[in-house]
N, C-alpha and C positions, 0 to 999 in steps of 0.2 A: 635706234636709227640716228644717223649725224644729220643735223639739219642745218649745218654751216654752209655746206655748197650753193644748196638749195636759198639760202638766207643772201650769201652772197651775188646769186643772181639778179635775185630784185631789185641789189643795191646798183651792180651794174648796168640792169638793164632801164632803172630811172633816172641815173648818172651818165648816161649815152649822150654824148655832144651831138649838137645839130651837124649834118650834112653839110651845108657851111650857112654861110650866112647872106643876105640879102646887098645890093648897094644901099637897100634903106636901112644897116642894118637890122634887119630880121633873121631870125635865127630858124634855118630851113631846116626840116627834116623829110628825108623824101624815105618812103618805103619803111617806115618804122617797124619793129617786129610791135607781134600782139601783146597786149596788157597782159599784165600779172593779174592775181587779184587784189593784190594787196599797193598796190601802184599808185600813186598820187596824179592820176590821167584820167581821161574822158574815156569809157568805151564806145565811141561812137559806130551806130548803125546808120548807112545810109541808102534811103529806098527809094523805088521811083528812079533808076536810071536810065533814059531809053536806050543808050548805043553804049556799047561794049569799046567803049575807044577814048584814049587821052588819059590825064588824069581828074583824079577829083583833090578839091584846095581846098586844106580845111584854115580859119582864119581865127584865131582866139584873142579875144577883147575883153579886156576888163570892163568894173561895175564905173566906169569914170563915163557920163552921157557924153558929155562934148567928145570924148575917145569914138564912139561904139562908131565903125564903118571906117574910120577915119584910115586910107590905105597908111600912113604914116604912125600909127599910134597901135598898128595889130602885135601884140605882144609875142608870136609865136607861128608858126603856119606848117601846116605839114602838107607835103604833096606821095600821093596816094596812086600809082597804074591801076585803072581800071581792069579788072579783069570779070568783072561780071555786073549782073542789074542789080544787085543788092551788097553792099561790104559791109565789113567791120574792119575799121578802123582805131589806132590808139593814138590817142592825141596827150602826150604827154604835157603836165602846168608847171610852172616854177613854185608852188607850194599852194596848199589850198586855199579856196577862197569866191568869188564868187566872177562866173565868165562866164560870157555869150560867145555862140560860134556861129561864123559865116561863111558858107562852103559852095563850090561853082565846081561845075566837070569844064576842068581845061582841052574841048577835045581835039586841039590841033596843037596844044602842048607847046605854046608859043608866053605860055607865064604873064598870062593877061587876060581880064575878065572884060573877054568880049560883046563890044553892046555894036549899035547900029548908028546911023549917025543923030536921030534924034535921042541918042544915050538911051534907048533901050536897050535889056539885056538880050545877046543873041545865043548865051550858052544856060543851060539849068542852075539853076540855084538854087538854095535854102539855108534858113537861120536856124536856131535852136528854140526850140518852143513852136516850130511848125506856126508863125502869127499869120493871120490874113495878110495878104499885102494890096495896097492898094496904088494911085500915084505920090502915095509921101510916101515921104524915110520912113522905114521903120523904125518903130521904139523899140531901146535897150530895155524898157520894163517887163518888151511882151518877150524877149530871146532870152534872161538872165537868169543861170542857174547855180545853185552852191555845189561845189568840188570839195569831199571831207578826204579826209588822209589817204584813206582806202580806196579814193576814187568816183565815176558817179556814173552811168551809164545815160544816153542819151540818144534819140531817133532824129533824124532831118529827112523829112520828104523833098526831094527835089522836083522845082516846077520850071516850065518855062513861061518867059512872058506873056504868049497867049492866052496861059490858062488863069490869070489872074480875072 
């Protein structure tokens, strides 16, 4: 069996340029097909979604603390249509290493993680590592996971701010 085709897929399908790119430049990818296995990406599962509507925004941050959250420092962002209460997601890395992810269902799909006016959040969210949240930042200690060549698989519960 030739397993060139097959070889060359992987290559293109981790080599896929972002959808475009941000004013901040960020490098967007909306709708990305599914991981390979062999793919230097996140297979991200995301649970807990209550409404089948909008999308969900996944946000990859490096192991840099003063980075982690920082709308200006997110290395990469993929936006995801909802199409049901539980996805899988592939969140492509620019090479392995070690990232946290921060993900919100956009569900009026206006590209903005909607809070209220005393800055609470008024759309779902979750980090990676699933951490308690309370009223501080979150720590990049409790979200931060290593990505090896092959890729890494990962779950985010999404919560709203009442449930904290």
């Amino acid at each position: 069996m030739n397993s060139a085709p097959l070889i060359l897929g992987w290559i293109f399908i981790s080599l896929l340029p972002p959808t475009y790119v941000s004013p901040k430049g960020i490098d967007v990818y909306v709708n990305p097909p599914p991981c390979t296995q062999d793919q230097t990406a996140i297979r991200l599962h995301v649970t807990n979604i209550k409404r089948v509507k909008g999308s969900l925004v996944v946000d990859v941050h490096s192991d840099v603390i003063e980075d982690f959250l920082a709308d200006d420092k997110v290395i990469l962002r993929v936006r995801q249509k909802v199409n049901s209460h539980d996805m899988n997601i592939c969140v492509p890395v620019p090479e392995p290493g070690n990232y946290a992810l921060a993900v919100y269902q956009d569900k009026d799909n206006d590209r903005k993680f909607d809070k209220n006016f005393l800055g609470i959040p008024s759309e779902r969210f979750g980090l990676s590592g699933n951490p308690k949240y309370s009223r501080k930042k979150p720590r990049l200690i409790n979200s931060i996971f290593p990505v090896e060549p092959t890729g890494t698989e990962q779950t985010i519960r999404l919560v709203s701010a009442s449930e904290i």
